[in-house]
C-alpha positions in Angstrom: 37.3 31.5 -56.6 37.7 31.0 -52.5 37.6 34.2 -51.3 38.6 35.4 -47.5 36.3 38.1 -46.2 37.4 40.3 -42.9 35.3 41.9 -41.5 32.6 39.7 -43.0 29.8 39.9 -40.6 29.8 43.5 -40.5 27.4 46.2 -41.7 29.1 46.2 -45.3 30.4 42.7 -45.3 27.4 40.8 -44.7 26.1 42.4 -47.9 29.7 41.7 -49.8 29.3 37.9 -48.7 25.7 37.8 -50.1 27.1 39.5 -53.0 29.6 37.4 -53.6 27.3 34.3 -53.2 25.0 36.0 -55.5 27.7 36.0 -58.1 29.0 33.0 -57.8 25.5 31.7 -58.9 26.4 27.9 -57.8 29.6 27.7 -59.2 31.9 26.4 -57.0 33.9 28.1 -54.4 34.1 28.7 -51.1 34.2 32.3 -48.8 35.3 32.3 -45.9 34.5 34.7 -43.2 36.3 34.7 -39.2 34.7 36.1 -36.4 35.6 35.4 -32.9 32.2 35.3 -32.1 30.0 32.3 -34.2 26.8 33.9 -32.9 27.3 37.2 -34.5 27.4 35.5 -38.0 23.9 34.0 -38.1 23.2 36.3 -40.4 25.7 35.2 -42.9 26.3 31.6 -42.3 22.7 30.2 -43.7 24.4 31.2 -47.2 25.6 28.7 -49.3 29.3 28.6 -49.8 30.1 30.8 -47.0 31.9 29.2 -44.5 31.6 31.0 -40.9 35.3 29.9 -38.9 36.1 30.7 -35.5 39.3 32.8 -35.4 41.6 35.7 -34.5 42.7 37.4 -37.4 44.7 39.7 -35.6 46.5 36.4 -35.1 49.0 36.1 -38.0 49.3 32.3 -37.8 45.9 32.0 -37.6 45.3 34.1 -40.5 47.7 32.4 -43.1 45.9 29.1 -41.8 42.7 30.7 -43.3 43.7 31.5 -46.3 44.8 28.3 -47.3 42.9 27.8 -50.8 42.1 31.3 -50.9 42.7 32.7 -54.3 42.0 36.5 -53.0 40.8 38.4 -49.8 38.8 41.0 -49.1 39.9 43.3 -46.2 37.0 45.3 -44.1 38.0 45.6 -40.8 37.3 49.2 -39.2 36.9 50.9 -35.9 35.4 54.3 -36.2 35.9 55.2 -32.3 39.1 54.7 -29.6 42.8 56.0 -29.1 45.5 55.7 -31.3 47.0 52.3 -30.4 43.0 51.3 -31.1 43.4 52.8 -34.6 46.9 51.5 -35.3 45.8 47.7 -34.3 42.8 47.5 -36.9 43.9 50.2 -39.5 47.9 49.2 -39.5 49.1 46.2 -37.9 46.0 44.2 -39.3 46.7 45.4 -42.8 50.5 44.6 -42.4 49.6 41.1 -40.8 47.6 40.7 -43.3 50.3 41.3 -46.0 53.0 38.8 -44.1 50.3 36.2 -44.0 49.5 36.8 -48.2 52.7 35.9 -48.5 52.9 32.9 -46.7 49.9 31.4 -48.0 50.8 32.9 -51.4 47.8 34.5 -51.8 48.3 38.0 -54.1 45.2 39.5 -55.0 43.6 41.7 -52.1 40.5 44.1 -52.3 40.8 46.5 -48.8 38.4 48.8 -48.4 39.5 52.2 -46.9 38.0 55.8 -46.1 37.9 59.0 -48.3 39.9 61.5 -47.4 42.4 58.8 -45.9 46.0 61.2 -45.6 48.8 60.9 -43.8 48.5 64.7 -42.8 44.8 64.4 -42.1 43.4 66.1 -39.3 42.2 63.0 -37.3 43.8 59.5 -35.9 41.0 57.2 -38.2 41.9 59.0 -41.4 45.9 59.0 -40.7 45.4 55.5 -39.4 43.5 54.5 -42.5 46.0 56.1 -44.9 49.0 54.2 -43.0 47.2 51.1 -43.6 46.5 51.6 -47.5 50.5 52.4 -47.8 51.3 49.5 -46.3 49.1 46.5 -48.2 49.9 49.2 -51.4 54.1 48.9 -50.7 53.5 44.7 -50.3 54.0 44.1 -53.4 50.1 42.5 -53.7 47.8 43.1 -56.2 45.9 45.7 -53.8 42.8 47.1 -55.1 41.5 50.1 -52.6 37.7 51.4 -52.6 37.5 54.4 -50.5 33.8 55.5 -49.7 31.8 58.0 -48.3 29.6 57.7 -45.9 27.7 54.2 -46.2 23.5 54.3 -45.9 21.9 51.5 -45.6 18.8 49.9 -43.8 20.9 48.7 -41.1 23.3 52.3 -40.9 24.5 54.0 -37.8 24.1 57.2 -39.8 21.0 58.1 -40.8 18.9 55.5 -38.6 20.8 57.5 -35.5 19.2 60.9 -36.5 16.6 59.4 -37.0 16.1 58.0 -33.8 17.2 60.5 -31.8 14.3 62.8 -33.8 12.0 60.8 -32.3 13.2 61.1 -28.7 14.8 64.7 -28.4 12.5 68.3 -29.5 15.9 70.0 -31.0 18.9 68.6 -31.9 22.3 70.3 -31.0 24.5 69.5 -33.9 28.3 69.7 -34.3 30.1 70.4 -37.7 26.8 71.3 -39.4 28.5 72.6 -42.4 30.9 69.0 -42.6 30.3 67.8 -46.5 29.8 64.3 -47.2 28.9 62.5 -50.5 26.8 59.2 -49.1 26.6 56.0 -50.9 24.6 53.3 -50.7 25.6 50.3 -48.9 24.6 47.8 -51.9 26.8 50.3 -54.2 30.0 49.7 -52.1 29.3 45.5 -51.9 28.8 45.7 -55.6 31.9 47.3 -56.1 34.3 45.1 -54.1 32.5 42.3 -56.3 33.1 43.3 -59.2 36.5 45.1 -58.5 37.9 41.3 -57.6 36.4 40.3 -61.3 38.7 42.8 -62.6 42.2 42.5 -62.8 43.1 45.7 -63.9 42.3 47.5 -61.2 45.2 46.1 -59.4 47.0 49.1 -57.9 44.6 51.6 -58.1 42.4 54.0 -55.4 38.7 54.3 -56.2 36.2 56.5 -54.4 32.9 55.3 -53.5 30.6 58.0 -53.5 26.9 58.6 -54.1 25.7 61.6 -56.7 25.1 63.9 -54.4 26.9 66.0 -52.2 25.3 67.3 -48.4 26.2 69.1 -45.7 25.7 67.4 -42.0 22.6 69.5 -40.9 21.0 68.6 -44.4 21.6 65.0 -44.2 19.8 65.5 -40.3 17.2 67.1 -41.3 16.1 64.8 -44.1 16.7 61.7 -41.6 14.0 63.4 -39.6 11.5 64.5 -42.1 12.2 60.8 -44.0 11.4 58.9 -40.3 8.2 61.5 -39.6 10.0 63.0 -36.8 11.4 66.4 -38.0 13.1 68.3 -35.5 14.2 71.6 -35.0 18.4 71.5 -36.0 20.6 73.6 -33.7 23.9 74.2 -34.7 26.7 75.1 -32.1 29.8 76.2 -32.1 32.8 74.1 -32.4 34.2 74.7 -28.6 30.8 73.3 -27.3 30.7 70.5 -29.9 34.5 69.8 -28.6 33.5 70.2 -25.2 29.9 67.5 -26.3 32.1 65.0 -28.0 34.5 65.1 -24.7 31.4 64.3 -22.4 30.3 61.4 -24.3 33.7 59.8 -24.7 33.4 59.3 -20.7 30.0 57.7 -20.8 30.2 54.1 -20.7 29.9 51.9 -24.4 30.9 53.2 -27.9 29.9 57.7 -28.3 27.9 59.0 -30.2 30.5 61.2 -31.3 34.0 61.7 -30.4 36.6 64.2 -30.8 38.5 62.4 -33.3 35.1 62.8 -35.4 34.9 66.0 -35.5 38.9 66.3 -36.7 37.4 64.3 -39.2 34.6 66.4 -40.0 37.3 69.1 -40.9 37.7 67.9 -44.1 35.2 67.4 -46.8 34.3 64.0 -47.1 33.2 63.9 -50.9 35.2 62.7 -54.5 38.2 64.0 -54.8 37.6 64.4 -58.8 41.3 62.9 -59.8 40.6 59.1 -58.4 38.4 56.9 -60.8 34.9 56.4 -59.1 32.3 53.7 -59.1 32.0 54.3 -63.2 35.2 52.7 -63.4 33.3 49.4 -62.1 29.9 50.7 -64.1 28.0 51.2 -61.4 25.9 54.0 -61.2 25.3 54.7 -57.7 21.7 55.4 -56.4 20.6 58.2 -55.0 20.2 59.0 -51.5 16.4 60.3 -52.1 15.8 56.7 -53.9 16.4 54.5 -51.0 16.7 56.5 -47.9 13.0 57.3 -47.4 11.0 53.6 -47.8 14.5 53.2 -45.7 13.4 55.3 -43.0 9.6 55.4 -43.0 9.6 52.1 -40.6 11.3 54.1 -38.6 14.8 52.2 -38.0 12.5 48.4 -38.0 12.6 47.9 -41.8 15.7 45.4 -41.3 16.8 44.4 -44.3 15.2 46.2 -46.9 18.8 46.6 -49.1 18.3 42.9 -49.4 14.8 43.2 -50.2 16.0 45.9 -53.6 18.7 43.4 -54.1 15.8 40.4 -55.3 13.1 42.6 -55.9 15.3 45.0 -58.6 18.0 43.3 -59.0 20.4 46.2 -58.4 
């Protein structure tokens, strides 16, 4: 099967490409994966079959043009930070684009991964954004398929590598939404799942959450970052005007915050299973636990690159 993968160079989709190679064991089949930028693929592009294309795909012409011989695509594209039209462009008009472009190439069988907790009456722009886009790829007509995770861990995270770096500079940390809930999964759970989800036809209209077993609050998940990296700090946590008022400074600093104001309307609602949508078990995945990767994870201290790839041969998982 030729497969186009958005977002393919990404944090999850560099794993779903290896994946997908994995799979494939030699069979035949290409994947193809845009980027605008050829340098920031290197890390995908030594794989066999996977063919690394310079191109817009926020460029509908350009995007039919790739999926010609594509039997399926896999849709990844995200922004976690910026302003509404910011959210719209990646979450909404990418997803509709997308759907045009399906039809034009007559491709029909699409795998787009989501958020949990992705409403159209959530509390934040991402998960209204996110939930706009899902409607409009589910309302296409396609054979949509969406996997909405948790939290995604994962040797190369901006979760739990963050707290842990920031252990190892700051003697407390001042923590917003402390209580916040989230359910985190590992990174080769959610790459296994898209796999195997486009290997199974009759998943075809449904919503599955991607979540790990366990569920933690934010100042737990903190705190074990720190203890697991050997830099354990104290955890402060404020009240939500000051983490408003924190989140508001950092939006001005120059680059990408830390956290931002839409986060914390995030961070409102709990970000764990909903207990109605099928899970991974509907795939057969059992997904790992946070306390079976996240410590060898963290013990190099955020310089163990790669090590998901490293349980991939090693275990096989």
């Amino acid at each position: 099967m030729n497969i186009l993968v958005l977002g393919g160079t990404g944090f999850i989709g560099s794993l779903v490409c290896e994946k997908l190679v994995e799979r494939s064991g030699g069979a035949g089949g290409r994947i193809v994966v845009p980027t605008r930028h050829r340098g920031r693929a290197k890390h995908v592009q030594m794989l066999p079959t996977v063919e690394v294309i310079e191109a817009d795909v926020h460029d509908e012409a350009q995007l039919a043009q790739l999926m010609a011989r594509c039997e399926a695509v896999v849709s990844l594209v995200g922004v976690l930070h910026g302003d509404n039209a910011e959210f719209e462009r990646a979450h909404v008009e990418l997803p509709r684009r997308l759907a045009r472009a399906c039809g034009v190439a007559g491709v029909q069988r699409v795998v787009h991964v989501s958020a949990l907790g992705a409403e159209f009456s959530a509390p934040s722009m991402y998960l209204r954004s996110k939930a706009a886009g899902e409607a409009v790829l589910r309302q296409s007509g396609l054979a949509v398929t969406v996997l909405r995770p948790s939290v995604v861990f994962g040797a190369e995270d901006r979760f739990l590598n963050l707290f842990a770096r920031m252990q190892a500079v700051l003697p407390v940390v001042p923590l917003a939404c402390a209580k916040a809930q989230f359910q985190p999964v590992w990174v080769n759970d959610v790459a296994e799942a898209v796999a195997r989800t486009l290997e199974t036809p009759s998943t075809a209209g449904q919503v599955l959450d991607c979540t790990g077993p366990t569920i933690y609050t934010l100042a737990e998940l903190v705190c074990l970052a720190g203890r697991w990296s050997g830099h354990q700090r104290l955890v402060l946590p404020v009240p939500a005007a000051l983490g408003r008022l924190m989140a508001t400074l950092m939006e001005l600093l120059p680059g990408e915050p830390l956290i931002s104001r839409d986060n914390i309307n995030s961070m409102k609602l709990p970000n764990v299973a909903s207990g109605v949508r099928p899970g991974l078990e509907r795939l057969g995945i059992t997904p790992a636990s946070l306390e079976a990767i996240a410590p060898e994870m963290l013990g190099g201290h955020g310089e163990l690159a790669r090590l998901d790839r490293w349980r991939v041969q090693a275990h096989g998982r």
